[in-house]
N, C-alpha and C positions, 0 to 999 in steps of 0.2 A: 415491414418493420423499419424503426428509423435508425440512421445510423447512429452509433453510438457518441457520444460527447467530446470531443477533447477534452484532457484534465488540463485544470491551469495547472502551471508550472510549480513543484514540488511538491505536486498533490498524491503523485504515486509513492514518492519516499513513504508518505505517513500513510498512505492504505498499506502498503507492505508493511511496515514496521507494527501495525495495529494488527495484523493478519499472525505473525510471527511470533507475538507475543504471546500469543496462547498456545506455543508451545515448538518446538523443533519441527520445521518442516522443507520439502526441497521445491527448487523451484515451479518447476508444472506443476506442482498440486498450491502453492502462492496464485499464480493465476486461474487457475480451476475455481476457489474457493474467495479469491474477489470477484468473480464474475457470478460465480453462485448466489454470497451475498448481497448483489447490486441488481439480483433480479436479470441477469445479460446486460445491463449497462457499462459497468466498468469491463471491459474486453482489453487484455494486455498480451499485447505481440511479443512475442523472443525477444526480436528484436529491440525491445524496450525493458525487459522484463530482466534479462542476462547483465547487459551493462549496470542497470539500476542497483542490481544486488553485488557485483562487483566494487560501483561506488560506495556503496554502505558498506561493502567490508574492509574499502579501502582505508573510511571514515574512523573506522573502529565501532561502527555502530549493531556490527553484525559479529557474529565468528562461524567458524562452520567445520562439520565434519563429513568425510567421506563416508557413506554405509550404505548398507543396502536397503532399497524402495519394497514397498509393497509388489510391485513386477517385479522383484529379483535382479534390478538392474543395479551398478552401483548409480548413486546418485550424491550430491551435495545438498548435506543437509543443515538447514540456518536456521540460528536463536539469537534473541535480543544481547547483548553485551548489557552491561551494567551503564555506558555511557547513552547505550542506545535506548533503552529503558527511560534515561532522564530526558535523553531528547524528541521521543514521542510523548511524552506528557508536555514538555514545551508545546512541541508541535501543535497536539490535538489543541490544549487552551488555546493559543493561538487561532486556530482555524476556527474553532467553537465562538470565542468573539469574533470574529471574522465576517462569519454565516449570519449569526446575527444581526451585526450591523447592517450588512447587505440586506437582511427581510423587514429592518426597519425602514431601510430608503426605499424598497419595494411598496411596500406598505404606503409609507406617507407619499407614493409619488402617486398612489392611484391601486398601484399591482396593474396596469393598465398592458394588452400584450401585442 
C-alpha cells in the first residue's frame, strides 16, 4: 500500500473544519472519520491532529466542551464557531478554485506522469 500524501500546508485546517461542521465531535473520532472519508488516504497522527485543534480554538474558529464519548471516557468535544463557519466557506472556495486551476494546467500540459 502506498504511503499516504503529505497535505500541503493548511490543508488539515479545512479538512477538520469540513469534518466538524456537521456537527459536535472529539478529537479521535476527527481523525477516524477523515481517514474514513479519504478511503485511508488522509491519515492524521496525534501528533498533528491535537495542536491543529488547539490552534483553531485558539483562532476562535472552534469552541469545545468537556463530556463524555461513546467509550465512557471524558473526551473534548469541538463545533464550528460562527467565525469558523465563515472561514471554511472562505477556505473551501478558495481551495475549490485552487484544484481547479491546478487540473486546468494539468490538462493543457498533457496530464503527462
Amino acid at each position: 500500500m502506498p504511503e499516504p500524501p503529505d497535505l500541503p500546508q493548511g490543508t488539515l485546517d479545512l479538512l477538520m473544519l469540513q469534518v466538524i461542521a456537521a456537527g459536535p465531535i472529539h478529537g479521535y473520532a476527527i481523525a477516524q472519520r477523515l481517514q474514513q472519508l479519504s478511503k485511508d488516504v488522509v491519515q492524521v497522527p496525534e501528533g498533528s491532529l491535537y495542536p491543529a485543534l488547539h490552534r483553531l480554538e485558539k483562532r476562535g474558529l472552534l469552541a469545545a466542551v468537556w463530556k463524555l464519548s461513546e467509550t465512557g471516557r471524558q473526551s473534548k468535544f469541538y463545533r464550528l464557531t460562527p467565525k469558523g463557519k465563515r472561514q471554511l466557506g472562505a477556505q473551501s472556495s478558495n481551495w475549490l478554485r485552487l484544484t481547479n486551476a491546478i487540473g486546468l494546467i494539468l490538462k493543457a500540459a498533457g496530464g503527462s506522469r
